[in-house]
N, C-alpha and C positions, 0 to 999 in steps of 0.2 A: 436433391439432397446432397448437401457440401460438405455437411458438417460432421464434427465426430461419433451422432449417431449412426454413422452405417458401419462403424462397428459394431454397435448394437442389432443392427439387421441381420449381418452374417451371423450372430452368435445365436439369433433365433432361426437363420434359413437353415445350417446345417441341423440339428434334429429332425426337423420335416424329411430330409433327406433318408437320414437312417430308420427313419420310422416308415417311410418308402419301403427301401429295402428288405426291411423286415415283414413286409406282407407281398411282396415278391413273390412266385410262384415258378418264376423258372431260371434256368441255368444262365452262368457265364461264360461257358464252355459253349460251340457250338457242336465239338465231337461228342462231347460227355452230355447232351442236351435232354439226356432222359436217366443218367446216374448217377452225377455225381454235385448236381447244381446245389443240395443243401450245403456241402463244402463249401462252393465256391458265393455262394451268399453268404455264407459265413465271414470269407475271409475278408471281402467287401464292406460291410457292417462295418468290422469291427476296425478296419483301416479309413474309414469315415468318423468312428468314433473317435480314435486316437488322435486323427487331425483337429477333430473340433477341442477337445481336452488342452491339445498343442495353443490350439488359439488362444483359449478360456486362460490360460496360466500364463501366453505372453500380456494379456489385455490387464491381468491384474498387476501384473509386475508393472506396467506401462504406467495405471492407475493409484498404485501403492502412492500415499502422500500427497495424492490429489484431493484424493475422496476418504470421506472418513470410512472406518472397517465395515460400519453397517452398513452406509451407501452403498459401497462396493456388494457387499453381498447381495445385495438386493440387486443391482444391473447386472449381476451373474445372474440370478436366478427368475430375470424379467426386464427380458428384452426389451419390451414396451414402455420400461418405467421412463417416469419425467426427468430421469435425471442425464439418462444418454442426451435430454435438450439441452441441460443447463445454458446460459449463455454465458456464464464464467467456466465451463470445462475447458473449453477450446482455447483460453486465452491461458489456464494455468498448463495444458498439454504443452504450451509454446513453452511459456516458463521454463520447464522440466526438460521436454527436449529441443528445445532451441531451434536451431537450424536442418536438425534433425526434421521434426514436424512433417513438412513438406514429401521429404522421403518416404516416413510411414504414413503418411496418409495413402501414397502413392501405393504400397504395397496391400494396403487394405481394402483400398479400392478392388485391387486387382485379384484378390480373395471374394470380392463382393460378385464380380464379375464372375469366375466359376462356379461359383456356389451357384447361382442362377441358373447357369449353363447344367450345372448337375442336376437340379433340378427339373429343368427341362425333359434332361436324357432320361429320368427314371419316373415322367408322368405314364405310365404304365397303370393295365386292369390293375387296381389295387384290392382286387374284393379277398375274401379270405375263403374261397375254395381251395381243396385240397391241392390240384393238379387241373393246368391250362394250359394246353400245348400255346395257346393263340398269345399269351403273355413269353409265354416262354423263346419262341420264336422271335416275336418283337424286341426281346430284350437282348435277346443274342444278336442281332441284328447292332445295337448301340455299345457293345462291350466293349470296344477298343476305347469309345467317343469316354466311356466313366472312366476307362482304366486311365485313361491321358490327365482326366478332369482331377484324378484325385491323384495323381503323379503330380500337378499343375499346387494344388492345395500342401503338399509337402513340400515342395522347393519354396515357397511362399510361407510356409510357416518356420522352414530353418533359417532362411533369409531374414526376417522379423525379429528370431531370437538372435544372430549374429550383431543383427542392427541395434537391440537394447541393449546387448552385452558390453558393445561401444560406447553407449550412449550414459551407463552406465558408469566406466570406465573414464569417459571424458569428466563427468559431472565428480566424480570422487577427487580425481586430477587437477579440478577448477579451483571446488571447497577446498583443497589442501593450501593450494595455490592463494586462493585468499585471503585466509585465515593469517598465512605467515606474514604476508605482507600487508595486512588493511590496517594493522593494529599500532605500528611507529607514525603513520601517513596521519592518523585520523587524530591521535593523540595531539601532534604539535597544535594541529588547526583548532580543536574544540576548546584546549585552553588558552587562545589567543582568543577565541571568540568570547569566553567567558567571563577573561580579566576584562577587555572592554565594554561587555558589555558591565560590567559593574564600577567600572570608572564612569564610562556614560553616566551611572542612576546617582554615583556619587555628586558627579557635576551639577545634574543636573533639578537636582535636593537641591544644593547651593544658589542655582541663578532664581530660584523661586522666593527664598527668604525673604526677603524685599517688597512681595509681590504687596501690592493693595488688597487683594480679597485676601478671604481668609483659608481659598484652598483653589486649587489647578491640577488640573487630569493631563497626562502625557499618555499617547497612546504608543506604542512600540510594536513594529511590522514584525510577526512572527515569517521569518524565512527558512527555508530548507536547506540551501547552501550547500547541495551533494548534486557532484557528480561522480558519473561512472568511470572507472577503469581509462576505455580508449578514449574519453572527451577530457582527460586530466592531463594528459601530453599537451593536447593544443595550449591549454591555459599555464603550463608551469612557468613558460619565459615572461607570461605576463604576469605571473602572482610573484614573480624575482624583482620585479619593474617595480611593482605599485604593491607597496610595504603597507597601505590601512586595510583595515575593515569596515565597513559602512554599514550605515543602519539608516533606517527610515523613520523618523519621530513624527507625531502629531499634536499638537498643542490644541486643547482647548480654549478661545476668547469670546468671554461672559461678554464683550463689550458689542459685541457683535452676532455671536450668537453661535459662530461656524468655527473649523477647525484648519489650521493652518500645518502645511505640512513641510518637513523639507529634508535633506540626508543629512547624516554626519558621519565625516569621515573622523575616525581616529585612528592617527599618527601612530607607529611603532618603529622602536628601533630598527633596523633594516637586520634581517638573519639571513642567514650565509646560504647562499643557493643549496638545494641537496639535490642529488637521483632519484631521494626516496619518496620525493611530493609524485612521483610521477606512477607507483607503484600503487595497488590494492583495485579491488571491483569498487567502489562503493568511497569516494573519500569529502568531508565538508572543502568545499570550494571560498575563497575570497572573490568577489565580481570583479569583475575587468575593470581598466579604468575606461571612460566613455571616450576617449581619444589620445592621442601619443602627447600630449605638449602637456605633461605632468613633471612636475616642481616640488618635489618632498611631497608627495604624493595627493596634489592638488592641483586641478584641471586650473588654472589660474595665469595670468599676466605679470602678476607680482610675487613677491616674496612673503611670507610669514607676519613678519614684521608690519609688514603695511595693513595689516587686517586689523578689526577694530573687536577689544574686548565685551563679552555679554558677560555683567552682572548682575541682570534683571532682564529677566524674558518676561516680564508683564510687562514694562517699561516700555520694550522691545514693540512688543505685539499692542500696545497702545498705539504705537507712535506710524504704524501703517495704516497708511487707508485702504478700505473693504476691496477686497482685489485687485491690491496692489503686490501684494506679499511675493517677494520674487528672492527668498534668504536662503543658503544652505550653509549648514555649520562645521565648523573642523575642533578637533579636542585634541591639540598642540602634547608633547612630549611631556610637558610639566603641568599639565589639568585644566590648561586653560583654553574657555570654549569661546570662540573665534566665528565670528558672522563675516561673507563675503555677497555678491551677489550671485543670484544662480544665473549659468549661462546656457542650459536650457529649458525648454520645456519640461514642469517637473509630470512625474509619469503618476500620481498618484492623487488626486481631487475627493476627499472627502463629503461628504456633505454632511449639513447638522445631526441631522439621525441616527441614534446608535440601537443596534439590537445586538442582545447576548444571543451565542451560540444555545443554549437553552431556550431562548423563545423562539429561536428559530425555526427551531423542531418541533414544539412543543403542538401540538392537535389545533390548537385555535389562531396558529397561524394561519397570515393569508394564504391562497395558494402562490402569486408572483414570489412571496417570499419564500416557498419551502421548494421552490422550484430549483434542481440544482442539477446538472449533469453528470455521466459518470465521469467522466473527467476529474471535473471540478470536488469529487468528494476521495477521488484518490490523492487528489493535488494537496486537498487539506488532510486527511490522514497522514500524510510523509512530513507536512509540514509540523503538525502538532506533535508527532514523533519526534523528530529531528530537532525543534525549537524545546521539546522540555530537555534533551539531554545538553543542548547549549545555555540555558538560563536555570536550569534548578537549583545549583548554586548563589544563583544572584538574587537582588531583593525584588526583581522585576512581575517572579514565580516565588508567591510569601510558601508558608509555611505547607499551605496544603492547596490543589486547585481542582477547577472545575469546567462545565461549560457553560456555568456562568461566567466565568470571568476571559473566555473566550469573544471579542466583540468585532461585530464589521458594520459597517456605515452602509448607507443607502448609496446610490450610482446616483450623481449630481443630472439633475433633470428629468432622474426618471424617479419617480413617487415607487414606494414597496418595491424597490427591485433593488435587491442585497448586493453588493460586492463580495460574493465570496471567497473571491481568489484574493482578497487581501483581508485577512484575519491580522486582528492586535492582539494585545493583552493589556490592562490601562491601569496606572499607578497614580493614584492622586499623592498628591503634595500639601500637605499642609502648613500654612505661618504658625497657626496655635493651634493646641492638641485639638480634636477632634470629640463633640460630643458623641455618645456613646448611641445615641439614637439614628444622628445621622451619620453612622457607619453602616449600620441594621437596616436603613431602608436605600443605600445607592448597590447597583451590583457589581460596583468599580470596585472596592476595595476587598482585598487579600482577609480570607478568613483570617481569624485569629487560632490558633492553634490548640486543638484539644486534646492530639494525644499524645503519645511518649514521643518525644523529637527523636527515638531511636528508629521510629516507626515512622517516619514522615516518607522515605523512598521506597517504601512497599506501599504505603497508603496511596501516594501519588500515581506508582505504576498501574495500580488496580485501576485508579480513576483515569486514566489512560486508557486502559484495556476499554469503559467504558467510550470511553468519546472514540475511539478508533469505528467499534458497533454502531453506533448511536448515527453518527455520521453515515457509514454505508449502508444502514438499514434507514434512515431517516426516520427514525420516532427518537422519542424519551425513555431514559429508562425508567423512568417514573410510571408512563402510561402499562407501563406492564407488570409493578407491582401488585402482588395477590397476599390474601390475609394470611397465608402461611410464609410467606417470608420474612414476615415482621420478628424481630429480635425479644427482648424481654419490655416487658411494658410497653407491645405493640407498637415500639418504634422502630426505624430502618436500623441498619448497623453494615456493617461493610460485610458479613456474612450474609446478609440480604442482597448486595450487591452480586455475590459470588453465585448464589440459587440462583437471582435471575436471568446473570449474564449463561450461565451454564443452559441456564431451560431455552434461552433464546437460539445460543449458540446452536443445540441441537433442532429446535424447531425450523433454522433457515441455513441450516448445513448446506441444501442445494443451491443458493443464493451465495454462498462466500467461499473467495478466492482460497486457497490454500495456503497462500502467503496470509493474508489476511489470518486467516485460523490459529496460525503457526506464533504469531502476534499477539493476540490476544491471550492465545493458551501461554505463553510465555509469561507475559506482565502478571497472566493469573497467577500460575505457578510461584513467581518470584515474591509473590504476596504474599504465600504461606511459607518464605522461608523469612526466618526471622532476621530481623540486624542488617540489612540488603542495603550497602552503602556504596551509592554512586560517586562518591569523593573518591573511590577505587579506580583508576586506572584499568583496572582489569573486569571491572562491573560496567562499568561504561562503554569496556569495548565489547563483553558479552549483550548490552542491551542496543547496542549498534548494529552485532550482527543478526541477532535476532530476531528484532521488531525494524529498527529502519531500514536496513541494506534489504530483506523481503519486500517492504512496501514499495521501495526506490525499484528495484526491478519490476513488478507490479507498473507501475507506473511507465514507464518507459517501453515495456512491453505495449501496454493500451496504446500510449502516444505513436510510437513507430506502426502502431497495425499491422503486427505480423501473425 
């Protein structure tokens, strides 16, 4: 036993102990061994009792914010329950006390060890006769061995409370710490991300026009683009170096069948190096460039100039043969999108098959496809976090969304086997308007909007709040709608969403992270205040630290295994 139930062991070995004691029959005294031992049982008791109490109130304080209030009272009150297992306790213990951990386990341990030891010493006649010299005798014989043992038990539990009091103290010191500095760091990068990426959708509306069909899907790599605190230093000399932003596109070709992928970099004027990129826990990163021999911020041989204009990416994607396609694109200062060759192997292979984050989940999936690691559903959690507060703005994320319109491709070679580590979101393009039917039956396209556009950033967060669940519990939330949730005229409504997610939330409390929790209750909450406008500078940084900077830590906690 390694884990953080032998907390839970000690909190149940000590009563055994004092319920020992209390059917005791003789003294602690070996002079007073026939006058005075109901005293000195007394004082024993109740200095057993006080220890464990001592423990009981540091474990909660330890626990406070891990576990919700009912959990918690319930592994107070039952040692044995399933939650001392959790296998997400141990990982949010880390969270909480960080480097800490190690120490208090250590100390616990070492409470675990006495208590045993105590135990041992007072396996004594426990019958409930008046008076036994034979017990009595025996026990006077071990009274130094308890008096040591519960001396051992209070230097172990002032030491504990010392150690949270710290621990404590660190983590108020950290949040203060971050808060001040996360919120100028995070600001410059999310609307550098945001204006590009809505030049991207602009441009690339434009090179479709032309196209021969009468519509084209782009798919757009949703990324996370956060790092921590101390990996922000290594990258500031290089995000001073390499002035773009990159994205990953995917082109649909009807002519062929499969999807073509490539980056784009867009160009930015070059901003004034600060101190302040290097500052916050939690800040959106630009990628490195892939090697030093960058040229206004293109891994290139030539200049700007020498690249040749795209005003027709049908044209384009006509005019390559079936895996040949070797293009990456640049979006130049003044809108214009610029084809060169790639020079290397590009890191991302599509294959024809698409499936929504919605059928992925959904019950009648295969198994290869709902097959996903814990990794892998932390990795999309942070990213679909992270990618709605960079695109919600943009036409990329229309009016309202979902996990429909969530999509990843099949892994080229292998049949039913998802790429989940690289999630889209896909915007078709149309030449001529679109009939109204076949908008209704592709799951590519961006609902149309039904409710008050004052209410699109609470609607949105709430659907949020879903796909964050959805994902680490892998079902639908569909599959868990029941007849009393349904709104007026027995249809869903977003207060149908909020009964479910609440019933779920409590029913797999022992199943989810803290951060996790902390997340969802957040997006929930921000749903019932009304007007929640992420155009806000100061809304964006509250939904940064709330929902992403939790899951980002989450995450990096799991990857490093501490």
């Amino acid at each position: 036993m390694s884990g953080f139930e032998i907390a839970g062991v000690v909190l149940g070995a000590i009563p055994l102990a004092i319920s020992a004691l209390e059917h005791y029959e003789s003294t602690l005294d070996r002079l007073k061994a026939f006058k005075h031992y109901g005293d000195r049982l007394e004082v024993a008791r109740t200095e057993l009792l006080m220890e464990r109490t001592w423990y009981e109130m540091s474990l909660r304080i330890v626990l406070t914010d891990v576990v919700s209030v009912s959990v918690l009272e319930e592994m107070m009150a039952s040692p044995a329950s399933p939650h001392w297992q959790s296998p997400n306790l141990k990982a949010d213990l880390i969270t909480k006390l960080g480097a800490a951990y190690s120490i208090y386990m250590v100390l616990v341990q070492k409470i675990e060890q006495q208590t045993k030891q105590l135990e041992e010493a007072l396996k004594l006649d426990q019958q409930k006769s008046v008076f036994q010299i034979r017990s009595r005798v025996k026990y006077t014989l071990k009274r130094s061995t308890v008096k040591l043992l519960l001396a051992g038990l209070a230097d172990c539990n002032q030491r504990l409370e010392r150690f949270i009091g710290q621990v404590e103290r660190v983590n108020q010191s950290d949040s203060s710490l971050s808060i001040k500095k996360l919120k100028p760091t995070m600001e410059v990068s999310l609307r550098e991300i945001q204006e590009h990426a809505e030049q991207l959708h602009r441009v690339l509306s434009r090179a479709w026009v032309r196209c021969a069909h009468r519509a084209h899907s782009t798919n757009l790599l949703l990324e996370h683009r956060m790092l921590r605190h101390r990996k922000a230093r290594q990258r500031k000399l290089r995000r001073d170096q390499d002035e773009t932003t990159k994205f990953t596109v995917c082109f649909d070709d009807p002519q062929v069948g499969t999807w073509r992928a490539a980056q784009v970099k867009v160009l930015a004027k070059p901003q004034p190096s600060s101190q302040e990129l290097d500052n916050g826990k939690v800040r959106f990163s630009l990628p490195p460039p892939s090697d030093g021999s960058v040229i206004r911020g293109l891994t290139l041989e030539q200049s700007l100039a020498d690249l040749q204009i795209v005003e027709d990416l049908c044209q384009m994607l006509h005019t390559v043969a079936d895996g040949k396609w070797g293009y990456e694109l640049c979006l130049d200062l003044h809108g214009k999108l610029l084809k060169y060759h790639r020079t290397a192997e590009e890191s991302i292979k599509p294959a024809g098959t698409q499936v929504s984050l919605h059928e992925l989940l959904s019950s009648s999936a295969a198994p290869k496809r709902r097959y996903w690691s814990e990794e892998d559903r932390r990795i999309l959690a942070v990213t679909l976090a992270s990618s709605y507060l960079q695109l919600h703005q943009t036409p990329w994320i229309g009016e309202l969304w979902s996990d429909n319109d969530i999509i990843f491709t099949e892994i080229q070679g292998k049949p039913d086997h998802i790429d989940v580590r690289h999630p889209f979101i896909t915007k078709t393009h149309y030449t001529t308007a679109p009939e109204p039917e076949s908008q209704a039956s592709t799951i590519y396209t961006v609902a149309q909007p039904t409710h008050d556009p004052r209410l699109r950033d609470n609607i949105n967060l709430l659907a949020l709040a879903k796909l964050l669940l959805t994902i680490r519990l892998n079902s639908c939330i569909d599959d868990l709608l029941q007849e009393d949730d349904l709104g007026p005229a027995a249809k869903p409504n977003e207060a149908t969403d909020i009964r479910i997610l609440q019933r779920w939330m409590i029913e797999e409390q022992g199943n989810l992270s803290f951060q996790l929790k902390d997340a969802v209750s957040y997006c929930m909450k921000t749903f019932a205040v009304p007007g929640a406008d992420l155009r806000s500078p100061d809304a964006r940084q509250e939904v940064l630290e709330n929902v992403v900077a939790p899951l980002v830590e989450e995450l990096f906690v799991w990857q490093e295994g501490l």
